[in-house]
N, C-alpha and C positions, 0 to 999 in steps of 0.2 A: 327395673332398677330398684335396687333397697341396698340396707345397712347389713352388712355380718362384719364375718371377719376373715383375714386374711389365711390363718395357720389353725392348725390345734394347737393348745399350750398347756402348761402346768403351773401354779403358782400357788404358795404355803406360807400361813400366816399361824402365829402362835397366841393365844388370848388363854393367862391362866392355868398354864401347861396342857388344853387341849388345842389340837394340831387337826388345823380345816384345811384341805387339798381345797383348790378350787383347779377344775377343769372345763374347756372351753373348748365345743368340735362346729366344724364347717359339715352339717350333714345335709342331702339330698331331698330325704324322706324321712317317715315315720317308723319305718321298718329300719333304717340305717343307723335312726338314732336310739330304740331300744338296743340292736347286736352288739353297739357298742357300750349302751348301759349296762348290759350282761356281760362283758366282758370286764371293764371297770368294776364291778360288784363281786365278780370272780379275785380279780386282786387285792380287792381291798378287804375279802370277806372279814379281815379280823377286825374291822373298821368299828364301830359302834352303832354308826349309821353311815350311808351313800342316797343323802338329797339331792335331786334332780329338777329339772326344769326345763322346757323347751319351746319353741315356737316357727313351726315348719310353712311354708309356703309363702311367696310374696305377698299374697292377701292376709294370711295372718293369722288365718281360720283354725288352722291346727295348735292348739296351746294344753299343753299339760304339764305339772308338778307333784313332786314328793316329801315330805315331812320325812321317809323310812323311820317312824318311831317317836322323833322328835313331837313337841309341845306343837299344835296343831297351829298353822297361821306364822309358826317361827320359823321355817326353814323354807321349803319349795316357792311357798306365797312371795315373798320377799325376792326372792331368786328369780322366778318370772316377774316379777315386778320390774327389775334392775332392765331385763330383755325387753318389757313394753314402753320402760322408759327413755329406751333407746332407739324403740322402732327395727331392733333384730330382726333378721330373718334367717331360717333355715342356721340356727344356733342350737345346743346341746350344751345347756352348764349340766356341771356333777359336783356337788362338793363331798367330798369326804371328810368325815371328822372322828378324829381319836380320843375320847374324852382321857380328859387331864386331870379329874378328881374335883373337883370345884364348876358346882351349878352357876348358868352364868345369868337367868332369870329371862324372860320371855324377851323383854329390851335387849338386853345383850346378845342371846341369840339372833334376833334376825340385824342387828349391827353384824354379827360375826359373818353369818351366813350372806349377806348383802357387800360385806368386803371384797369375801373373799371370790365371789362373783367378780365385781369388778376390776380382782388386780387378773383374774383369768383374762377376762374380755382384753383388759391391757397389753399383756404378754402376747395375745393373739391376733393385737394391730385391728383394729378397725378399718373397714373400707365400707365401698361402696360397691356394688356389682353390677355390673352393665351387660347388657347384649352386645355384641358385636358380630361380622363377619368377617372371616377369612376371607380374602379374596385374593385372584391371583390377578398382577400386574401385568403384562406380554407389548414388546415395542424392539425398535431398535436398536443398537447399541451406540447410534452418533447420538442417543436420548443419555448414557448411563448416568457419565457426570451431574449432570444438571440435576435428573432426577431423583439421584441420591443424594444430592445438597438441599435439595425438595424437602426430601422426607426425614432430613436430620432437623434443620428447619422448625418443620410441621410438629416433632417431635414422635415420629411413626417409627418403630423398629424393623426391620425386615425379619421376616420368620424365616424364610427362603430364601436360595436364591438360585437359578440353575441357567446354564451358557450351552446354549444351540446354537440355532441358526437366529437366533434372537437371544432379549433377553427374558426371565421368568422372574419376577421378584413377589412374595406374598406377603400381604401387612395387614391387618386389624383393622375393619372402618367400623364405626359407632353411626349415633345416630345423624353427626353431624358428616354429611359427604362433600363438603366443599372441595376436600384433597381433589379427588375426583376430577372437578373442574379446573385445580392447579394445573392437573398430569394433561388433561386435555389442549389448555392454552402452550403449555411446554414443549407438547409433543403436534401441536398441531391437530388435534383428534387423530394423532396416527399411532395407538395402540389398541390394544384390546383389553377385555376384563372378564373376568372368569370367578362368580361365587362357589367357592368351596364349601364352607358348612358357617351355619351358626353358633356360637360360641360365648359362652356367659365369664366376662373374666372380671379381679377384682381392680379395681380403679382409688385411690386417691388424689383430690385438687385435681379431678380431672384426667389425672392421668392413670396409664395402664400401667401394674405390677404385674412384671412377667417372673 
C-alpha cells in the first residue's frame, strides 16, 4: 500500500511571462521513467530547461532529480521535495519551463518549480494503491439474487460474469476477506473460490477506482 496517483496529467502555470509545464506519470520502474523523460525532452527540446524528479519503489529507495541548467537547489530539489512530502511512490514529475525574459531569483524559482509540481499531482488525483486479488466466485444460481445484493451492499463490482451450469462471478478482495465469510453464510458454504492473479489497483476512502 502507498500514495501515487491515479492518471498521467498535464498542468501550466504562467509566473512573469515564463511558462512552467508541470507533468505527473504513474511509472513501474526506473527504466520506465527515464523512456519517458526522453521522450518529454524530445518535445520539449525548445524548452530552456526539463527538470525532473522521481521516487520509484514502495520503500522509497530509489529517488533522483534535475536542475537541467537551472540555479542548483532551485528546481529538481524542491520537486522531489513536494514527492517526499507526500510520501509518493512510483511518481515521475517533469517540469518544463519556457523562460519569459524576467529572472525570477533563487525564491521564486523553487515557488515556481514546487507549483507547478503540485497542480500536476492535482490534475493526476491522488490515491492510494493496494494489492488485491481477483478471484473468481463459482455457486448456484437459486444464490444469484442475494448474492448480487451482497456485493452491491459490500460495495464490490463484478469484473465478470459467466452462465453454465453455474454461476461464475469475479470481484477484487483486498486485505480485508470478511466478503468471503458473507458469501459463505449466504450460500451455506455451498460455492467454490478460485484465485486468479494478484493485482495492485488505485483506491480512494477506501475504495477501488476502476
Amino acid at each position: 500500500m502507498y500514495n501515487s496517483i491515479l492518471k498521467n496529467s498535464k498542468a501550466e502555470i504562467e509566473i512573469k511571462k515564463s511558462i512552467f509545464i508541470g507533468r505527473a506519470f504513474f511509472v513501474k520502474n526506473e527504466e520506465e521513467a527515464l523512456d519517458i523523460l526522453d521522450r518529454v525532452k524530445e518535445e520539449e527540446r525548445s524548452a530552456t530547461h526539463n527538470c525532473h524528479a522521481y521516487i520509484i519503489g514502495e520503500d522509497g529507495l530509489t529517488q533522483r532529480y534535475s536542475d537541467d541548467g537551472e540555479p542548483s537547489g532551485t528546481a529538481g530539489v524542491p520537486m522531489l521535495e513536494v514527492l517526499k512530502k507526500e510520501e509518493m511512490r512510483n511518481v515521475l514529475v517533469i517540469v518544463t519551463r519556457y523562460f519569459g525574459g524576467t529572472k525570477l531569483g533563487a525564491g521564486g524559482l523553487v515557488r515556481a518549480y514546487t507549483d507547478a509540481v503540485v497542480k500536476a499531482l492535482d490534475a493526476a488525483k491522488r490515491v492510494v494503491r493496494k494489492k488485491f486479488t481477483r478471484t473468481k466466485i463459482i455457486y448456484d444460481y437459486t444464490f444469484h439474487g442475494a448474492l448480487v445484493n451482497l456485493l452491491a451492499n459490500e460495495n464490490f463490482k463484478i469484473i465478470e460474469e459467466n452462465y453454465t451450469d453455474k454461476v461464475e462471478i469475479t470481484i477484487d478482495i483486498g486485505e480485508d476477506k470478511s466478503i468471503l465469510d458473507k458469501i459463505r453464510d449466504l450460500t451455506s458454504a455451498n460455492f467454490e473460490k478460485e484465485d486468479l492473479e494478484e493485482i495492485e489497483l488505485p483506491t480512494r476512502e477506501g475504495k477501488i477506482i476502476y
